[in-house]
C-alpha positions in Angstrom: 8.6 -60.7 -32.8 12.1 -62.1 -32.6 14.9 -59.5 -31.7 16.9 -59.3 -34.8 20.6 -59.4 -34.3 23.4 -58.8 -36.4 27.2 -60.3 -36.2 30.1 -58.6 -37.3 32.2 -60.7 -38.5 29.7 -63.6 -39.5 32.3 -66.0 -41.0 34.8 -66.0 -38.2 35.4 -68.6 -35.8 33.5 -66.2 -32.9 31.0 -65.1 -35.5 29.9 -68.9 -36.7 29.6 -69.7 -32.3 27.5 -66.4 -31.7 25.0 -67.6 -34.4 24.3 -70.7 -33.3 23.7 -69.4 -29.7 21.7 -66.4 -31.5 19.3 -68.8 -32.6 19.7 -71.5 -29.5 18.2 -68.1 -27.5 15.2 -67.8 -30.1 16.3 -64.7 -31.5 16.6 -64.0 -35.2 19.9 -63.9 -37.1 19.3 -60.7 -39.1 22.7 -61.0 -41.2 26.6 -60.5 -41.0 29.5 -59.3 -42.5 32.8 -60.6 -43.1 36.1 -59.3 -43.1 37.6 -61.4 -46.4 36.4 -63.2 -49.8 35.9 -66.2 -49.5 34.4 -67.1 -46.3 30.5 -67.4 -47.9 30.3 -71.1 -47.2 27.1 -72.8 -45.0 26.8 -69.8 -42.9 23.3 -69.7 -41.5 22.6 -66.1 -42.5 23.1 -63.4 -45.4 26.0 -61.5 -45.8 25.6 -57.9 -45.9 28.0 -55.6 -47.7 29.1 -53.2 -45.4 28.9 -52.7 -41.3 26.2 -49.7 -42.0 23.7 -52.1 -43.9 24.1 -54.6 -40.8 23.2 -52.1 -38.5 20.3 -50.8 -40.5 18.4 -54.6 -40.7 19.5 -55.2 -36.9 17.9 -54.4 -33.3 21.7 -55.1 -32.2 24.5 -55.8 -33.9 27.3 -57.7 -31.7 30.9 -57.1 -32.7 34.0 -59.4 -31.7 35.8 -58.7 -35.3 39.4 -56.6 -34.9 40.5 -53.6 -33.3 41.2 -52.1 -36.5 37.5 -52.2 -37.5 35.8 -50.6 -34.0 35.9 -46.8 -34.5 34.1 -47.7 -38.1 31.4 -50.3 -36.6 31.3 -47.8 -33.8 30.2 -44.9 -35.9 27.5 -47.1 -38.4 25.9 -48.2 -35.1 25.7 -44.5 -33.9 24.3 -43.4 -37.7 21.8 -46.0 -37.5 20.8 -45.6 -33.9 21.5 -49.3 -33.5 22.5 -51.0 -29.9 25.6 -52.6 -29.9 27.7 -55.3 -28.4 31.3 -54.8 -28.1 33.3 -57.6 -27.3 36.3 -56.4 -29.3 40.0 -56.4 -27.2 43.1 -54.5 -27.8 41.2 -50.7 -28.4 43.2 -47.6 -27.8 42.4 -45.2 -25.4 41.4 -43.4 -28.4 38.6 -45.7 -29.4 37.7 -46.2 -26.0 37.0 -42.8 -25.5 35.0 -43.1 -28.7 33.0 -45.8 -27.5 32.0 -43.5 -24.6 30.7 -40.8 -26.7 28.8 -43.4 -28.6 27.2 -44.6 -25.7 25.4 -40.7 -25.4 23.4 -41.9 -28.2 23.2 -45.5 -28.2 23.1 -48.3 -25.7 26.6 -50.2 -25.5 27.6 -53.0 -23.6 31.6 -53.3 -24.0 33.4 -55.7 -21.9 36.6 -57.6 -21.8 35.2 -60.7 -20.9 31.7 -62.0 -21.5 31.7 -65.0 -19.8 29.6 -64.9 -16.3 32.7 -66.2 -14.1 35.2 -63.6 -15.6 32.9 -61.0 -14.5 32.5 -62.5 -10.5 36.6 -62.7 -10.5 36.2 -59.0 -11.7 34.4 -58.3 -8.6 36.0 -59.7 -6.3 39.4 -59.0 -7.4 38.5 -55.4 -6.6 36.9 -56.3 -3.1 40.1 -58.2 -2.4 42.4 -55.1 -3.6 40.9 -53.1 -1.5 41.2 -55.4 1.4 44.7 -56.1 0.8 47.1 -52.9 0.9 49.4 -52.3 -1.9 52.8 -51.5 0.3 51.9 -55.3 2.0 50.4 -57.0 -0.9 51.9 -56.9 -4.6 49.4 -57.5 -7.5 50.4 -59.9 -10.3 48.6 -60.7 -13.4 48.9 -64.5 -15.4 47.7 -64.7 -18.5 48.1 -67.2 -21.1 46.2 -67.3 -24.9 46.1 -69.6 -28.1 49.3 -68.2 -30.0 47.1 -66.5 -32.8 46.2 -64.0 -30.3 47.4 -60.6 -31.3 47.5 -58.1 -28.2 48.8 -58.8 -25.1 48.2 -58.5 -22.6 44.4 -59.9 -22.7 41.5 -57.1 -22.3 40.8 -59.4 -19.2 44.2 -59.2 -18.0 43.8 -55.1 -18.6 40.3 -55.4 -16.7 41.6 -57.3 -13.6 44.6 -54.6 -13.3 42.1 -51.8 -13.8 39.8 -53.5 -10.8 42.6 -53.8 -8.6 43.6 -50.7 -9.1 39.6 -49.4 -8.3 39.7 -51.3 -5.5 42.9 -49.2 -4.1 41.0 -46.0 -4.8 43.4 -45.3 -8.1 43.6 -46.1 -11.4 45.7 -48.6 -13.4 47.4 -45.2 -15.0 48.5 -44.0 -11.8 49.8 -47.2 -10.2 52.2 -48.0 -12.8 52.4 -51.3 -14.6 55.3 -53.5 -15.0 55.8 -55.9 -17.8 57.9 -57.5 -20.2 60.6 -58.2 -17.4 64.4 -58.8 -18.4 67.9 -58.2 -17.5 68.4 -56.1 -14.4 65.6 -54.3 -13.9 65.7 -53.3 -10.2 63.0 -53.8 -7.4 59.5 -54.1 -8.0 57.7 -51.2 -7.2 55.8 -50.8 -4.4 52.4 -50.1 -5.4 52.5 -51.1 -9.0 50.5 -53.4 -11.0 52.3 -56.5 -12.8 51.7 -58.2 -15.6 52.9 -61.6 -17.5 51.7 -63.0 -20.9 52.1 -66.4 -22.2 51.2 -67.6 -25.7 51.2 -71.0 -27.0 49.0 -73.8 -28.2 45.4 -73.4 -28.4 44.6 -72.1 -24.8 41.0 -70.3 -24.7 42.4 -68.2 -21.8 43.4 -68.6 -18.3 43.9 -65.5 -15.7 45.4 -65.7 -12.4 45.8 -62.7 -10.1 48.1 -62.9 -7.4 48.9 -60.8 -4.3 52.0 -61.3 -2.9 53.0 -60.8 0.7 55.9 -61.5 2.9 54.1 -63.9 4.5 51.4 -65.4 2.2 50.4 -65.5 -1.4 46.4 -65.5 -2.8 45.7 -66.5 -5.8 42.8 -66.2 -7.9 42.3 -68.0 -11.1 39.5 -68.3 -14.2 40.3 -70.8 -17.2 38.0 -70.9 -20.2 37.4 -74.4 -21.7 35.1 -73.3 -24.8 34.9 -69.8 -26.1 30.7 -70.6 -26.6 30.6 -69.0 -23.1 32.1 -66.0 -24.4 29.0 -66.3 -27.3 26.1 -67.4 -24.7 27.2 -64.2 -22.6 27.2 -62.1 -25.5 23.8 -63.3 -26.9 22.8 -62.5 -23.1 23.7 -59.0 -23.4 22.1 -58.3 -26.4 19.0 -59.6 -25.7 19.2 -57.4 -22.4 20.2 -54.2 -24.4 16.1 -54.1 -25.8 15.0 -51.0 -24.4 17.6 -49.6 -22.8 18.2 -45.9 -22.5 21.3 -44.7 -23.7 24.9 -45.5 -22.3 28.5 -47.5 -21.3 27.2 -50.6 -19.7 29.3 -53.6 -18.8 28.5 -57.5 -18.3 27.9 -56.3 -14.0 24.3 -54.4 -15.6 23.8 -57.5 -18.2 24.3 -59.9 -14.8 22.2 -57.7 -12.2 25.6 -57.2 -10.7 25.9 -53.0 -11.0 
């Protein structure tokens, strides 16, 4: 029998691409839900009234809707002992830490990115970190979005400070970050992480991590063309979720990489 997955967020943009991969992967579109009136038109599956109902008819739900919306899609997954897939960006450390106590009961894959190449600059942007000392080599972050986006900087952008940071045996908390440079701000800071957001056009996303030396620069850079590889890897994931015990995973468990 199919595996029946549910999409949060049916009638978005996101939501209309995961459906067609849903299906393109054989599995069976179980329903959706959306976040406004309105937005009923040619969608390939039923709309269900609420996030809890979703959950119920599902196997997996995936969820790529708004931060706002997490800690409730969070808990109906939990009530409904449903896995989930949570591609959402811009949580707090509050529903973060939610999304950790969730994974006690149910199987979660939350990530930043979904796509597979994303996840391989993840990895190696923490094997370089750790290769590359912090009082020789400063870490910058790139990032540029479509100017709809709402947080900055990207998850991903978060993601490749936080695997820099991993690979210097701290965290992105204790390094320090620095962002949002103006005026006269004084020297960098040795050991901290930096960070630079662009918005503007339609831009799917592009990341480039830099270390910075006195005598030579490295750069490492993904660009996203089509968000349907943000979809396919999602799809990917939930498929992979069937049977799974329990817990936080991330796309390196979905790609055989942790």
């Amino acid at each position: 029998m199919p595996v029946r997955i549910g999409i949060a967020g049916l009638a978005g943009r996101m939501g209309r691409l995961l459906a067609e991969e849903v299906l393109a992967a054989g599995a069976s579109l179980a329903g959706g839900t959306r976040r406004r009136a309105g937005e009923e038109e040619a969608l390939p599956a039923p709309l269900l009234p609420e996030i809890g109902a979703l959950c119920a008819a599902s196997d997996v739900v995936i969820d790529f809707t708004h931060a706002a919306a997490a800690a409730g899609h969070i808990a109906a997954a939990v009530a409904a002992g449903t896995p989930l897939v949570l591609g959402t960006s811009g949580l707090s450390a509050a529903d973060e830490a939610m999304v950790a106590e969730a994974a006690g009961r149910v199987p979660i894959v939350y990530a930043a990115n979904f796509a597979p190449g994303v996840n391989l600059v993840l990895a190696l942007a923490e094997r370089m970190a750790a290769a590359l000392p912090a009082e020789q080599y400063d870490a910058e972050i790139l990032e540029m979005h479509h100017r709809q986006k709402v947080d900055a900087p990207s998850g991903t952008a978060v993601a490749l400070g936080r695997a820099v940071a991993r690979g210097r045996g701290t965290t992105l908390e204790a390094a320090g970050t620095e962002s949002g440079r103006d005026g006269h701000t004084g020297a960098r800071g040795t050991g901290s992480i930096g960070f630079a957001a662009l918005r503007g056009g339609q831009v799917v996303g592009e990341h480039t991590l830099l270390f910075a030396s006195g005598s030579e620069h490295i750069a490492l850079t993904h660009r996203s063309f089509d968000r349907r590889v943000y979809a396919t890897g999602a799809v990917r994931a939930a498929l992979w979720l069937q049977g799974r015990a329990p817990g936080l995973y991330d796309m390196k468990h979905v790609l055989g990489m942790g």
